[in-house]
C-alpha beads as a LAMMPS data file, in Angstrom:
LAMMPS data file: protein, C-alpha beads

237 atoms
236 bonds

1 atom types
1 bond types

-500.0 500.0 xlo xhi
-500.0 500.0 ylo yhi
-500.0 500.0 zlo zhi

Masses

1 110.0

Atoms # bond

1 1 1 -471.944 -41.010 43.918
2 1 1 -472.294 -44.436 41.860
3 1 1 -472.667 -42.658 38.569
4 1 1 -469.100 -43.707 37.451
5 1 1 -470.741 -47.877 37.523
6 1 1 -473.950 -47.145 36.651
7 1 1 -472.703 -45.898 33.198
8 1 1 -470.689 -49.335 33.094
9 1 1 -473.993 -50.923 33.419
10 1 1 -475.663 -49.107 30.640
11 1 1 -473.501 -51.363 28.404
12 1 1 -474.251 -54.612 29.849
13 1 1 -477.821 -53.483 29.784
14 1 1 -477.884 -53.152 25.808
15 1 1 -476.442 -56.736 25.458
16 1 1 -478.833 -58.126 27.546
17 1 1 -481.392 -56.369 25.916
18 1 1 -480.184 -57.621 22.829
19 1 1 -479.002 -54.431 21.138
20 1 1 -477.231 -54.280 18.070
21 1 1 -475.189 -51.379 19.082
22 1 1 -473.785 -50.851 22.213
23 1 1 -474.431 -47.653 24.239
24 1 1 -471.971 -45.397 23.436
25 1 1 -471.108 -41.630 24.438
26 1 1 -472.513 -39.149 21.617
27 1 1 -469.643 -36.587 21.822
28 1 1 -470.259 -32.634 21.203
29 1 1 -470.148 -31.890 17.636
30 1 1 -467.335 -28.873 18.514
31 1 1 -465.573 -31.671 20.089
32 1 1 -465.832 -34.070 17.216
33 1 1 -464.573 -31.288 14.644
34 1 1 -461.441 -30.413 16.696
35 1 1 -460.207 -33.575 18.049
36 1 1 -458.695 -36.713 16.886
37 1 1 -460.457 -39.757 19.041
38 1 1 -458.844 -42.876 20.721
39 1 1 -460.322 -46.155 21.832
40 1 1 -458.864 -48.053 24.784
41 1 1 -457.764 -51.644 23.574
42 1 1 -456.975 -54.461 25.336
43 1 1 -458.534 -53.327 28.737
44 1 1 -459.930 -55.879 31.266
45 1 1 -463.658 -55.429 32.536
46 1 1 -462.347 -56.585 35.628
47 1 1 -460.188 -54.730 38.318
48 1 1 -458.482 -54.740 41.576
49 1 1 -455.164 -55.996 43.003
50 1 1 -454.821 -59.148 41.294
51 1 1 -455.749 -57.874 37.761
52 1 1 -453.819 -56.768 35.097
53 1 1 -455.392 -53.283 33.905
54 1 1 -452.832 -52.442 31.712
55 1 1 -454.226 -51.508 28.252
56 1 1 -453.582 -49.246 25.207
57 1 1 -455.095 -46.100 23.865
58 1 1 -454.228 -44.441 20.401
59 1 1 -450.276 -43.879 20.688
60 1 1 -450.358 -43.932 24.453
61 1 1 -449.636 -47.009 26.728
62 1 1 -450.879 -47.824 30.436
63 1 1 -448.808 -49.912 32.336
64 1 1 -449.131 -50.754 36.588
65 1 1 -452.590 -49.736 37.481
66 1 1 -451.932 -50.005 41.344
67 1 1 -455.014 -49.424 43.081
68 1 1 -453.769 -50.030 46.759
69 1 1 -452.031 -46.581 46.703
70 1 1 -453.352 -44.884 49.443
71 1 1 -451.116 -45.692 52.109
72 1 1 -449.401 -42.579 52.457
73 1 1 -448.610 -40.111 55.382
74 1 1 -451.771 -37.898 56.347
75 1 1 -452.232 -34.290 57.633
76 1 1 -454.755 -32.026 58.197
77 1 1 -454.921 -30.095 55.004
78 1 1 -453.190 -32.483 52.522
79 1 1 -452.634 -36.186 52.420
80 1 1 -449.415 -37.504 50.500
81 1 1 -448.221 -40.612 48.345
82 1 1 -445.397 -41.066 46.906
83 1 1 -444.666 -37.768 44.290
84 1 1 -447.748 -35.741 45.047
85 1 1 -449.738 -33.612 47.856
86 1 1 -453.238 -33.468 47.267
87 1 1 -454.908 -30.924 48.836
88 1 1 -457.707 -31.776 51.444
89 1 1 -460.481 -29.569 52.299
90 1 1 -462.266 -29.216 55.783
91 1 1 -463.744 -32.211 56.545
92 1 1 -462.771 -34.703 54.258
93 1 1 -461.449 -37.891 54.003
94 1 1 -459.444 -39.883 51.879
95 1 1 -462.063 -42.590 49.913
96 1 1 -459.699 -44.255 48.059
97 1 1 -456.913 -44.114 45.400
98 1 1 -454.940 -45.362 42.190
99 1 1 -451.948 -44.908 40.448
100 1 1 -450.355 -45.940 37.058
101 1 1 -447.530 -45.308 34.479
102 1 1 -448.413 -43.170 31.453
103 1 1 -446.160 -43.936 28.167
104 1 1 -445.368 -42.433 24.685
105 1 1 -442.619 -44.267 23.365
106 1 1 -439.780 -42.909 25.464
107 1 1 -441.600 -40.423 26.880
108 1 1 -443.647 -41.284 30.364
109 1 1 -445.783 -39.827 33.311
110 1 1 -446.505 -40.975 36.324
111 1 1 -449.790 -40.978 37.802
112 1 1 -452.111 -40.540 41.136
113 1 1 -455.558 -40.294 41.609
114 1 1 -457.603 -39.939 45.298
115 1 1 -461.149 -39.589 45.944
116 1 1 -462.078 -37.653 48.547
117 1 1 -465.597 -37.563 50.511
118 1 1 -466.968 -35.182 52.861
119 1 1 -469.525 -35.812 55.034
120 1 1 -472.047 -33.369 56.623
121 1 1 -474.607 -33.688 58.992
122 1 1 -477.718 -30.591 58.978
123 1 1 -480.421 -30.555 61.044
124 1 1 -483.963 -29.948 59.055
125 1 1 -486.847 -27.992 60.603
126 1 1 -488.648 -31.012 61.886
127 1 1 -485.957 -31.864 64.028
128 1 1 -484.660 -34.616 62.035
129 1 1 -480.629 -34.720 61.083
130 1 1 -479.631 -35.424 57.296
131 1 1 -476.589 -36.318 56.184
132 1 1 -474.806 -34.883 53.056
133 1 1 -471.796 -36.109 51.438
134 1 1 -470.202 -34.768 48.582
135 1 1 -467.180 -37.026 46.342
136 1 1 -463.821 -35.537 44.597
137 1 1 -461.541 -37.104 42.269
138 1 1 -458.083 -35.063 42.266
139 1 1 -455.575 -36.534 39.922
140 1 1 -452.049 -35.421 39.169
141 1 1 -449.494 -36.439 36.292
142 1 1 -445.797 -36.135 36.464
143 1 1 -443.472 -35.509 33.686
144 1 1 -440.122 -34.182 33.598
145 1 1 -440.821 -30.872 33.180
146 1 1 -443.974 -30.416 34.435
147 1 1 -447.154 -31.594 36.850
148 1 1 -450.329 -31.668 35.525
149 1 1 -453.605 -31.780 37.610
150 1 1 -457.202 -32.117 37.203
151 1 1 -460.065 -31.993 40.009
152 1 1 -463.764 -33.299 39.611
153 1 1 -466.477 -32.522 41.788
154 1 1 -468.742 -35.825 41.481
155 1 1 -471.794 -34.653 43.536
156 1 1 -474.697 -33.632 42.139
157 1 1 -477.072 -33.531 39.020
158 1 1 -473.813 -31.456 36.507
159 1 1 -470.527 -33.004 37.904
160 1 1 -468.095 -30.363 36.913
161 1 1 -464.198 -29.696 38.019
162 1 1 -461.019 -27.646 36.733
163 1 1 -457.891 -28.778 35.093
164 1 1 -454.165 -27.572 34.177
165 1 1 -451.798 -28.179 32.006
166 1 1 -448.672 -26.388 32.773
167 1 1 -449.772 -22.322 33.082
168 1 1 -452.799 -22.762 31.314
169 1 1 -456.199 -23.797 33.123
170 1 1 -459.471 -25.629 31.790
171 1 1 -462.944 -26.319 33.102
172 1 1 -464.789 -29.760 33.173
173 1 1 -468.245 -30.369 32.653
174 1 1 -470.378 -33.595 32.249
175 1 1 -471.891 -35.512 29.120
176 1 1 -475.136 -37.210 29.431
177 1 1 -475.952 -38.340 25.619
178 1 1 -475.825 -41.607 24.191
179 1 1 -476.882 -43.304 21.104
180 1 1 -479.451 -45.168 22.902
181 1 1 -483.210 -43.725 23.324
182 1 1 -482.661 -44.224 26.762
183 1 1 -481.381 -41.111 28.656
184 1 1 -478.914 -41.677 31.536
185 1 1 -479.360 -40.020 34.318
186 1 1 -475.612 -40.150 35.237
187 1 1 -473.100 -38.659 33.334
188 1 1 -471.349 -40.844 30.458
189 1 1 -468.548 -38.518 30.312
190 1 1 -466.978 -35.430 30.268
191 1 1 -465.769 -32.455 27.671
192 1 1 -462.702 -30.312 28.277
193 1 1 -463.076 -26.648 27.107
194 1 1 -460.759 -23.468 27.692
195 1 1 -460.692 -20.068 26.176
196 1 1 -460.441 -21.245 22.992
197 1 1 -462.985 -23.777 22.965
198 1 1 -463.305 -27.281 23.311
199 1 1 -460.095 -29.087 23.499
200 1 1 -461.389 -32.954 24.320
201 1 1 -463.343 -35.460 26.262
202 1 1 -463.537 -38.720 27.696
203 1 1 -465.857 -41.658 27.524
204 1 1 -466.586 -43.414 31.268
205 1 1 -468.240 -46.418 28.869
206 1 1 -466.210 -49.489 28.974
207 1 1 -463.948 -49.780 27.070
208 1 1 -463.829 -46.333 26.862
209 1 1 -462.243 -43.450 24.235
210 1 1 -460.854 -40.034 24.554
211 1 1 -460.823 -36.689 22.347
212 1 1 -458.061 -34.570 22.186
213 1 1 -458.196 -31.380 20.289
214 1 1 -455.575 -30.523 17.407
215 1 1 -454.530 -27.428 19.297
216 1 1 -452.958 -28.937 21.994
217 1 1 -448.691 -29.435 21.650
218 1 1 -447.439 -32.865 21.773
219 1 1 -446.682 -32.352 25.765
220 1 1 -450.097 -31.196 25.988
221 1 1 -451.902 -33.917 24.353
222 1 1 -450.163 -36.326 26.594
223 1 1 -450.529 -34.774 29.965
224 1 1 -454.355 -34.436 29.003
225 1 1 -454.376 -38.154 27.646
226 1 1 -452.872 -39.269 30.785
227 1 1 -455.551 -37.006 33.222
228 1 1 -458.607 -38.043 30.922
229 1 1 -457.168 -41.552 31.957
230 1 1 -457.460 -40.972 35.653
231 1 1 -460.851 -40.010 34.926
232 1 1 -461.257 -43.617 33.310
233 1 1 -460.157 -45.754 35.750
234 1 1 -461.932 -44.158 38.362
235 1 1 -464.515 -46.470 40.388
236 1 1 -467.002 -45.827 43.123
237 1 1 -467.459 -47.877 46.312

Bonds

1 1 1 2
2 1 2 3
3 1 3 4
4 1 4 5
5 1 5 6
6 1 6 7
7 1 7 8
8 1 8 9
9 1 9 10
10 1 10 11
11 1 11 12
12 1 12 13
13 1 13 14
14 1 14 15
15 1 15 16
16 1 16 17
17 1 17 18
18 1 18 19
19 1 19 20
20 1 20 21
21 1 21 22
22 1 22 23
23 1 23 24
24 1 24 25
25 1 25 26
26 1 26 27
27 1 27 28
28 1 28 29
29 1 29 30
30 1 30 31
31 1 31 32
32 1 32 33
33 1 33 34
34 1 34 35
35 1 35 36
36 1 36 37
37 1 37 38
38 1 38 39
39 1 39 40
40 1 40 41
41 1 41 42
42 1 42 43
43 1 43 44
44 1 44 45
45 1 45 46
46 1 46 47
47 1 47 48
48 1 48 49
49 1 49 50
50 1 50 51
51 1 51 52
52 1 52 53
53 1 53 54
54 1 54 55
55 1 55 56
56 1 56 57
57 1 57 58
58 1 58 59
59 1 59 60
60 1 60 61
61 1 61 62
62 1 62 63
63 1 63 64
64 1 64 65
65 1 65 66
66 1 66 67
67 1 67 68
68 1 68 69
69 1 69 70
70 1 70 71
71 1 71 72
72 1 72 73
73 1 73 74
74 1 74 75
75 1 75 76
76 1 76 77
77 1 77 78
78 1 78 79
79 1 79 80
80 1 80 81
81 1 81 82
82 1 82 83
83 1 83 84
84 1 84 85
85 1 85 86
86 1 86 87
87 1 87 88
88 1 88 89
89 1 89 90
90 1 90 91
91 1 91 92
92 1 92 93
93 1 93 94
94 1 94 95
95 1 95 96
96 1 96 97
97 1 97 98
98 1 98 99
99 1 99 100
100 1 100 101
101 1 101 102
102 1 102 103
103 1 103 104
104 1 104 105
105 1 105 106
106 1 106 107
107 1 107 108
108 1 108 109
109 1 109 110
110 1 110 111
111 1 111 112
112 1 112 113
113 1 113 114
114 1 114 115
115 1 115 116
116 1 116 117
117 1 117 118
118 1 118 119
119 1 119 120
120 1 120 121
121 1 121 122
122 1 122 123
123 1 123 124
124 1 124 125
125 1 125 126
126 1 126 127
127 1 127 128
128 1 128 129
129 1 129 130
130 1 130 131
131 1 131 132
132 1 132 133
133 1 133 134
134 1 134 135
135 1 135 136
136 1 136 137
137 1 137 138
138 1 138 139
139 1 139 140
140 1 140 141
141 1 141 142
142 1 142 143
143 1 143 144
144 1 144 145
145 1 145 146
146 1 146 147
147 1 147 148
148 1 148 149
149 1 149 150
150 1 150 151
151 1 151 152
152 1 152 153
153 1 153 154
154 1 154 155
155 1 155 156
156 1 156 157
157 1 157 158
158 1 158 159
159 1 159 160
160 1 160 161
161 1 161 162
162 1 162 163
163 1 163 164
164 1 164 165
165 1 165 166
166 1 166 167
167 1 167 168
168 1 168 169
169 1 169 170
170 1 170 171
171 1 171 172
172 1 172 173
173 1 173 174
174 1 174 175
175 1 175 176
176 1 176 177
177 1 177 178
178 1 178 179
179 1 179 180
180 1 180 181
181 1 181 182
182 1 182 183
183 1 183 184
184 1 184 185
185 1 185 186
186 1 186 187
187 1 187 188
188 1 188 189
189 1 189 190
190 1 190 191
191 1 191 192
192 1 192 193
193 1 193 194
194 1 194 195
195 1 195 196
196 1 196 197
197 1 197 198
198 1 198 199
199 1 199 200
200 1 200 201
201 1 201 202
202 1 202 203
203 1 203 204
204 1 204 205
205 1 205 206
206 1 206 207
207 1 207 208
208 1 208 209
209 1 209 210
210 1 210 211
211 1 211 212
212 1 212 213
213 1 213 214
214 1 214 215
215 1 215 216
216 1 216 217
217 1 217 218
218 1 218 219
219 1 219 220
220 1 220 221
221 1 221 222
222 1 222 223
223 1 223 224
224 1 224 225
225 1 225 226
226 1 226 227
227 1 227 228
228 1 228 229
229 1 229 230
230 1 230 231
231 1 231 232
232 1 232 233
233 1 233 234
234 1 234 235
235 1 235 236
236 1 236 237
């Protein structure tokens, strides 16, 4: 699934195109009312081994953005680097992978994130075979107290996944508006919501912002702040 770079392109598009404004995510008025927002500063457009992608957002700095860490030890059901198992399904293979530190003045997390694909072959009734694969981002930030994880299903029209934050447990779901007239067909971003409503959301648009919702403790905030950031750096093949 490209859409991750083709909302990265939506921005270059409106300079080219000689917009005033660039394309921005519209976030969910419940979202709006409930959060306080953060805009990433400082953060290259450019990535890989030999770039710096350290950058700042709001109160929260992050530093190392590693994205060769995927050399870890393999099994059948999980694959492992450094701190963290990620669980693997049936079928699936390990895409790629990044890590970074996650600070609050003293306070920091470290992070992992892997993208998974799994590939499918099905035979249609005219005899010819089709093959299907489906993308997952798993991410996981560690604290001193606590580990928290989010998972994103990319395939698909409504890219959707599941996160927690210590007991408690949230559902993802995918943003398509913009303040351009033209509609993206990929997702922009994604809102957070849990039994009590919404409680955030990220912008995939360079340089990119997140929400996080009032309700959340100060160890909440910042274990969401640092998953929402997985979800940032993210970039498909």
């Amino acid at each position: 699934m490209a859409r991750l770079l083709v909302v990265v392109g939506l921005a270059i598009a409106s300079v080219s195109l000689g917009a005033c404004t660039p394309v921005r995510m519209t976030v969910p008025s419940d979202v709006l009312a409930d959060s306080e927002v953060f805009e990433a500063k400082g953060r290259s457009w450019a990535s890989g081994m030999l770039v710096d992608e350290s950058f700042q957002i709001g109160p929260f700095a992050v530093k190392n953005v590693d994205r060769s860490a995927i050399s870890g030890r393999a099994s059948t059901k999980y694959e492992h680097v450094a701190f963290i198992f990620f669980r693997k399904a049936e079928h699936e293979e390990l895409k790629g992978g990044y890590s970074f530190d996650f600070l609050e003045g003293e306070a920091g997390l470290r992070a992992e994130c892997h993208t998974f694909t799994n590939r499918r072959k099905r035979t249609e009734s005219d005899g010819w075979d089709v093959t299907e694969e489906a993308s997952r981002l798993a991410c996981a930030c560690e604290g001193a107290d606590r580990t928290s994880t989010l998972e994103l299903h990319l395939s698909g029209r409504n890219p959707k996944g599941t996160l927690t934050l210590g007991e408690r447990s949230f559902e993802a779901t995918s943003v398509k508006t913009t303040n351009s007239r033209w509609a993206p067909a990929e997702p922009v971003g994604f809102r957070v919501d849990g039994d009590e409503g919404s409680f955030g959301a990220v912008e995939l648009l360079r340089p990119g912002r997140i929400w996080l919702s009032r309700k959340l403790s100060t160890a909440e905030r910042r274990n969401l702040a640092c998953l929402l950031t997985g979800v940032m750096l993210h970039e498909e093949d």
